[in-house]
C-alpha positions in Angstrom: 126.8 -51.8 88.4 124.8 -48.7 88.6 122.9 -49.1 85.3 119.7 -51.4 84.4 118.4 -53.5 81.7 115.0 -52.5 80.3 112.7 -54.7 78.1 111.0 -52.5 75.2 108.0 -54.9 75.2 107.1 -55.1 78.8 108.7 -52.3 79.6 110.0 -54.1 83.0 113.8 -52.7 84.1 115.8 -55.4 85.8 119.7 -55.1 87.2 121.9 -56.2 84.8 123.2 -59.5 85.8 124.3 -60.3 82.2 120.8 -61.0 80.3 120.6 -62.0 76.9 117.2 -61.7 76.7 113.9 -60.6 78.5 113.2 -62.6 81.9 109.7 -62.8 80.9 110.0 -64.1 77.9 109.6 -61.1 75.3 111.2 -61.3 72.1 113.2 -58.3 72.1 116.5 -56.7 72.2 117.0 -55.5 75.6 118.2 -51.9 76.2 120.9 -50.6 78.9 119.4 -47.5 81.2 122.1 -45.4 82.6 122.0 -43.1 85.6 123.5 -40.3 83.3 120.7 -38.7 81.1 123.1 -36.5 79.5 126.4 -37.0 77.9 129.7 -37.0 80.4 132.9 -36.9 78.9 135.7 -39.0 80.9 139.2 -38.1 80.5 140.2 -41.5 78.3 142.1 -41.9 75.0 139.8 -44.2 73.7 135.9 -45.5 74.1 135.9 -45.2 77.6 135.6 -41.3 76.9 131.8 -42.2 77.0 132.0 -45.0 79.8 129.1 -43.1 81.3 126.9 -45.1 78.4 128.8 -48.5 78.2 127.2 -51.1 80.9 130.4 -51.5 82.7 132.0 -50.5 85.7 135.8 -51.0 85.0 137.2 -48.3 82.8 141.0 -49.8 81.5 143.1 -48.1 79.6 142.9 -48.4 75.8 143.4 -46.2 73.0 141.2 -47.9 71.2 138.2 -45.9 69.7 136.4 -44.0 67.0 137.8 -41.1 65.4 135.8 -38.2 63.5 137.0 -36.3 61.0 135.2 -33.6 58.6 136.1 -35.1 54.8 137.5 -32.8 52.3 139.0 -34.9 49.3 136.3 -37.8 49.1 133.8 -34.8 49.7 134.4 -33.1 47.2 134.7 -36.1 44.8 130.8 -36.7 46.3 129.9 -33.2 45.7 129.0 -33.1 49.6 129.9 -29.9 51.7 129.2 -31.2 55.2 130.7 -35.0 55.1 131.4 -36.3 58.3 133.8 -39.6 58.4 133.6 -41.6 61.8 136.4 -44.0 61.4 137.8 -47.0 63.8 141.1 -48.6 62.6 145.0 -47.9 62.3 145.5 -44.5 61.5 148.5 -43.3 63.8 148.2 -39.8 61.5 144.3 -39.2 62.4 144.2 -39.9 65.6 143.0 -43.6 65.4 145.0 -46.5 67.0 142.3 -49.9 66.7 145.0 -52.4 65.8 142.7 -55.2 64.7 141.3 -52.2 62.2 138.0 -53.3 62.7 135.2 -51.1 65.1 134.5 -55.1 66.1 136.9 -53.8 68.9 134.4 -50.9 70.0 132.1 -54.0 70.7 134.7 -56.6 72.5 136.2 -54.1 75.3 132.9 -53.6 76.6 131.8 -56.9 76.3 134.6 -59.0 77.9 134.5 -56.7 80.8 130.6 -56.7 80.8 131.0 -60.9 81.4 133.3 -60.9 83.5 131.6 -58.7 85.8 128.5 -60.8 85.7 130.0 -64.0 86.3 132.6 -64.7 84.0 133.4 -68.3 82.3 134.7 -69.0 79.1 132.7 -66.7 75.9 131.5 -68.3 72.8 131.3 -66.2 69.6 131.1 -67.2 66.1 132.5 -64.6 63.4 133.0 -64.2 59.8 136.5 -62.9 60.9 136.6 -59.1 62.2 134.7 -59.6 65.2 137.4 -63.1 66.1 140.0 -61.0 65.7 138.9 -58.4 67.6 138.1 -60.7 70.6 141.4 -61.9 70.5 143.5 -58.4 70.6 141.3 -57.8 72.9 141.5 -60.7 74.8 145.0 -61.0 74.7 144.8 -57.7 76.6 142.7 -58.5 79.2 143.7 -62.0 79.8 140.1 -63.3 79.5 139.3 -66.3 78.2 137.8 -66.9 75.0 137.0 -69.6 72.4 136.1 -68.1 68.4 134.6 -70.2 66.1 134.9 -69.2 62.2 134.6 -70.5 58.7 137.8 -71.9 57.5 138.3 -69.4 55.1 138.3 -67.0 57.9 141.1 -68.2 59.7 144.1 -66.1 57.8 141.5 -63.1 59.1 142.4 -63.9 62.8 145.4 -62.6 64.6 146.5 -60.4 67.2 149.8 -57.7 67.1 151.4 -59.9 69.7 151.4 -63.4 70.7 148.0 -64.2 72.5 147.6 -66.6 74.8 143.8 -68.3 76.8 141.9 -68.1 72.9 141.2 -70.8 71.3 140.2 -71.1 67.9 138.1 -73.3 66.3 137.6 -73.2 62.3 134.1 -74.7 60.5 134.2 -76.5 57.2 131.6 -74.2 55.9 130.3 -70.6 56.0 129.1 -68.2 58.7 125.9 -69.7 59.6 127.4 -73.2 60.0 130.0 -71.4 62.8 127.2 -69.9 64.2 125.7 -73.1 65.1 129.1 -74.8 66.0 129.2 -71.8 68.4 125.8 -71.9 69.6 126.2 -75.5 70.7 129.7 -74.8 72.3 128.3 -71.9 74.6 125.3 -74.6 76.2 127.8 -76.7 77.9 129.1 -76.3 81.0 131.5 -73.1 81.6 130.5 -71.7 78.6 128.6 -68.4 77.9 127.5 -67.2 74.3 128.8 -63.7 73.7 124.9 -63.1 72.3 125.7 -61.2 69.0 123.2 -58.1 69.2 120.8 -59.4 72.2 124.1 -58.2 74.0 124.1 -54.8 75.2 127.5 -54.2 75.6 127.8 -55.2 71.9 125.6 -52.6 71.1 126.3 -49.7 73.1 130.1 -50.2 72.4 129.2 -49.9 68.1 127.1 -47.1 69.6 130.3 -44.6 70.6 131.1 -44.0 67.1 127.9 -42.1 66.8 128.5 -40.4 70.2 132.2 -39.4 68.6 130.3 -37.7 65.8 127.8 -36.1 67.5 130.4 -34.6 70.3 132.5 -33.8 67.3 130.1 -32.4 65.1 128.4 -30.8 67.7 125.1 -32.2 66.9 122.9 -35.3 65.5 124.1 -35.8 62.0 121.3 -35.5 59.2 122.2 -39.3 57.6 124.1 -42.2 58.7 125.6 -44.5 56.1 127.2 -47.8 57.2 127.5 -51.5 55.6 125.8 -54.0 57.5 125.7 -57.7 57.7 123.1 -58.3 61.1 122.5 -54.1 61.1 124.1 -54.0 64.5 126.1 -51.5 64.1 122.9 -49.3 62.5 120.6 -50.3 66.0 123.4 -49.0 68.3 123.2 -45.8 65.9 119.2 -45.6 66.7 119.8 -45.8 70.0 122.8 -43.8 70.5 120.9 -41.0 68.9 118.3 -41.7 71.2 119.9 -41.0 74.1 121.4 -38.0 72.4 118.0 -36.4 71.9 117.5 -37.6 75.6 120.4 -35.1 76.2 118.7 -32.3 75.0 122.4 -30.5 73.6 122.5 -32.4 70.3 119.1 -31.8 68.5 116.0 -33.9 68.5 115.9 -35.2 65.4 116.6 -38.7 64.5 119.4 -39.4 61.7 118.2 -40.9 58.4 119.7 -44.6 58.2 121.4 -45.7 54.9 122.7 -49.1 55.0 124.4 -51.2 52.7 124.9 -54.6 51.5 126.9 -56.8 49.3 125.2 -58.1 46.1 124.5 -60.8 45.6 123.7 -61.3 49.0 121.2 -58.6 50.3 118.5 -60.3 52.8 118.1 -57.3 54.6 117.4 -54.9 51.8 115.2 -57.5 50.0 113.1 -57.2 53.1 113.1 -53.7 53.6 112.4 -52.7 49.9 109.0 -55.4 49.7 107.9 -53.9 53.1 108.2 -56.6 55.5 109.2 -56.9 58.9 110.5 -60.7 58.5 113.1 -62.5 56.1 111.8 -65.0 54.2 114.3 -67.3 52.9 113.3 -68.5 49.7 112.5 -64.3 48.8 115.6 -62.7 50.2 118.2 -64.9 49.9 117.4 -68.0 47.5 120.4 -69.3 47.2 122.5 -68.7 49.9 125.6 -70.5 49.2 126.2 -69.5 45.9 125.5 -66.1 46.8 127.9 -65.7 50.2 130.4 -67.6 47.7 130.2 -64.3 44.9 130.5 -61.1 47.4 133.6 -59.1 48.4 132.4 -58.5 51.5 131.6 -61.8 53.4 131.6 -60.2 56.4 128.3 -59.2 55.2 126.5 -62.4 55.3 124.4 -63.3 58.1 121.8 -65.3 57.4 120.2 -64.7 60.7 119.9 -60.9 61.4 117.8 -59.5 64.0 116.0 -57.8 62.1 112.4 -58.5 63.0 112.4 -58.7 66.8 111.5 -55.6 68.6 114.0 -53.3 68.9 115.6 -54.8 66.0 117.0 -53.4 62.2 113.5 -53.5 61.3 112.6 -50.8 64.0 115.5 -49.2 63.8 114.5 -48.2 59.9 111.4 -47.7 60.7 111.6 -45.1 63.2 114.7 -43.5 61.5 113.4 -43.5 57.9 116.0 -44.0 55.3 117.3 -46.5 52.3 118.7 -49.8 51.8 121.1 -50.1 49.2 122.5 -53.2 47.2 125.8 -52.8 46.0 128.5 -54.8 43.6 131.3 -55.6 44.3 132.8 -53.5 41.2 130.7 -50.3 42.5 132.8 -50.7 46.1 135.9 -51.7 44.8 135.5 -48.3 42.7 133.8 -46.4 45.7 137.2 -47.7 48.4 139.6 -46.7 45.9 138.6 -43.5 45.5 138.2 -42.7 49.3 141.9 -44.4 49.9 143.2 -42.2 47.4 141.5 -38.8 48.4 141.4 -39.6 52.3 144.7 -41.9 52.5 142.8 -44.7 54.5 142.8 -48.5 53.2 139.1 -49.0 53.8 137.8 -52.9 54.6 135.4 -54.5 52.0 132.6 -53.3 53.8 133.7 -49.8 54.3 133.9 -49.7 50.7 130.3 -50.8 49.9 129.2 -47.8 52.5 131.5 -45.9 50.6 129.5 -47.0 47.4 126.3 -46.7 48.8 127.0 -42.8 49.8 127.9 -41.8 46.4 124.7 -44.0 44.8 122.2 -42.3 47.7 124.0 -38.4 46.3 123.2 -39.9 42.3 119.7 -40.6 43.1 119.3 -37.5 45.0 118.7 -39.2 48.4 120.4 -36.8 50.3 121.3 -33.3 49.9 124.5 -31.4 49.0 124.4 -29.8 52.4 123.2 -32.4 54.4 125.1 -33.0 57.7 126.0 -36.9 56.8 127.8 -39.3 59.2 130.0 -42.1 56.9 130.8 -44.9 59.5 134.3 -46.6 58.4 134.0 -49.3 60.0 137.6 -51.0 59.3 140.7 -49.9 57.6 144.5 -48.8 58.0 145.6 -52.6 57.6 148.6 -51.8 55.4 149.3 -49.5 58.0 149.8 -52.6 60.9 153.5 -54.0 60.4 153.1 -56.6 63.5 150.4 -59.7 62.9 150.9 -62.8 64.7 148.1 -65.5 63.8 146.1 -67.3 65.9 146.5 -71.0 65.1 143.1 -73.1 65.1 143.1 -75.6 67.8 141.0 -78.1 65.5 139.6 -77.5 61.7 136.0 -79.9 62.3 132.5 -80.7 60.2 129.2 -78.6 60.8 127.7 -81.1 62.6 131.0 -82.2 64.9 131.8 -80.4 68.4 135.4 -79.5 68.9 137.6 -82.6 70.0 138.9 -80.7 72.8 135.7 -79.7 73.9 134.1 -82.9 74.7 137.4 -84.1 76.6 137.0 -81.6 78.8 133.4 -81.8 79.3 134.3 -85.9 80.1 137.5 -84.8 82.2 
């Protein structure tokens, strides 16, 4: 590999060997440093146009990627003139061909490649359901090995467009944070490697090309970026995609404004933001947790553990960007997803919809102007539009406090 990993607290740079985290011990998300300072286009169908900024040296073929489109109909119903939409998911007609519908794909192509170039072994991830799913296509693809752990409502959430073999799936009675754990204790036994969520760079700088799409599209930084977020990965990878973009030098040197979304009644990150604070505190942001995961639309929403106070982190990210939090019902994005499926023809996800929401609350308030260059990441959709599903049947349905049956036998085989 020709890139490095850089720590933004010590500012030490290290060869990428597949880090998590800082050698020396620094709490902070590390960042990728590539060899190309300014944008090279490859001549891919799909993400790998911008392999130049993904830490990975194999470029296979996928046409799997982000899509950007100018909005007219759902532009005009926001009474926006310059409406960007940056969309990943099933849209044969636009261009876009993600068949898990979910820009959790943008995140696994570079990350199974990523560990397997460093070493390899069987990765751990927990997910609320996009991100499994996406794994799995993508695993199914690249023959890699993977195990997903998810809440056992998630499980219907979790399939693949053709039968998928080396993934094994693993559901928790209980929520997100429960699989989380199951996960975390799966990925410290032997020939087993956590996936690492947003300490992962791939993760990131995959989530990251659908601000590069934009930009190369647009022709320049966009003015404000909306997006839904659950751990506000997807809104760090924006950060520091832009970053690099003013790096560049051809597409402006001004950071985007950062409007992010979440599900009420379950809003952590915005109760956080909003008092001023650079940590979470449970008993402030997110009381009652259970009951509140239990009452949102958009569980994919709800981590209880976002990195949003380490450095490099959501926290940062807002910080340097400027911007708004926004909570939002679930009425206001059931409303909001409607109205963009019927003016843009796109089935947006739950989440989609509260970013939907969230744009037309942020042009109410006068947040942003009507001629405002404004990037609305889509992050899933198109799912009527996928006529082949074939799920992915759990290997074991366990407690929070078990470990997999099949786990332990092989650890004692």
């Amino acid at each position: 590999m020709t890139h490095l990993l850089s720590c933004p607290v010590c500012q030490s740079t290290f060869p990428d060997t597949g880090e998590l985290a800082c050698p020396h011990g620094h709490k902070a998300l590390l960042r990728a440093i590539y060899p190309e300072k300014k944008l090279i286009l490859r001549d891919e169908p799909g993400l790998f146009r911008y392999a130049g900024w993904l830490p990975v040296t194999e470029i296979p073929f996928t046409r799997s990627g982000p899509v950007t489109f100018r909005s007219e109909g759902f532009a005009r119903e926001a009474g926006l003139s310059n409406l960007w939409i940056g969309f990943t998911g099933y849209a044969p007609e636009r261009g876009a061909y993600v068949p898990t519908c979910s820009f959790k794909e943008l995140e696994a192509w570079p990350t199974l490649i990523r560990h397997r170039e460093t070493g390899g072994g069987t990765i751990v991830l927990a997910s609320a359901g996009n991100t499994g799913r996406a794994f799995a296509e993508v695993a199914r693809e690249t023959g890699d090995p993977v195990l997903i752990v998810v809440p056992v409502r998630s499980l219907e959430r979790i399939w693949t467009t053709e039968p998928a073999k080396d993934i094994t799936l693993i559901g928790v009675e209980g929520d997100y944070a429960d699989a989380i754990a199951v996960a975390d204790r799966i990925a410290s036994l032997p020939g087993y490697r956590p996936e690492g969520g947003a300490k992962n760079v791939a993760r990131r700088d995959g989530m990251g090309t659908v601000f590069l799409d934009a930009a190369t599209t647009i022709g320049r930084i966009p003015d404000q970026y909306f997006q839904a977020v659950g751990s506000g990965t997807g809104a760090i990878a924006a950060w520091e995609a832009s970053l690099r973009l003013i790096g560049d030098g051809k597409y402006g040197k001004t950071l985007p404004g950062l409007h992010l979304a979440q599900n009420l009644p379950f809003i952590p990150l915005v109760s956080a933001w909003q008092a001023g604070r650079r940590e979470i505190i449970p008993a402030i942001d997110m009381p009652h947790p259970e009951e509140a995961i239990a009452a949102v639309e958009a569980d994919v929403l709800t981590n209880r553990t976002p990195p949003y106070a380490i450095t490099g982190g959501l926290f940062d990210a807002l910080r340097a960007c400027g911007g708004a939090m926004y909570g939002i019902t679930n009425r206001d994005a059931a409303r909001a997803g409607a109205l963009f499926d019927e003016t843009e023809g796109i089935d947006p996800d739950p989440a989609a919809a509260v970013a939907c929401a969230a744009l037309l609350r942020a042009v109410e308030s006068g947040a942003v102007a009507e001629d405002d260059c404004i990037l609305l990441n889509i992050t899933g959709g198109g799912y009527r539009s996928v006529s082949e599903r074939y799920p992915v049947k759990p290997e074991e349905i366990i407690r929070p406090a078990e470990l997999p049956v099949c786990i332990t036998e092989k650890n004692h085989a």
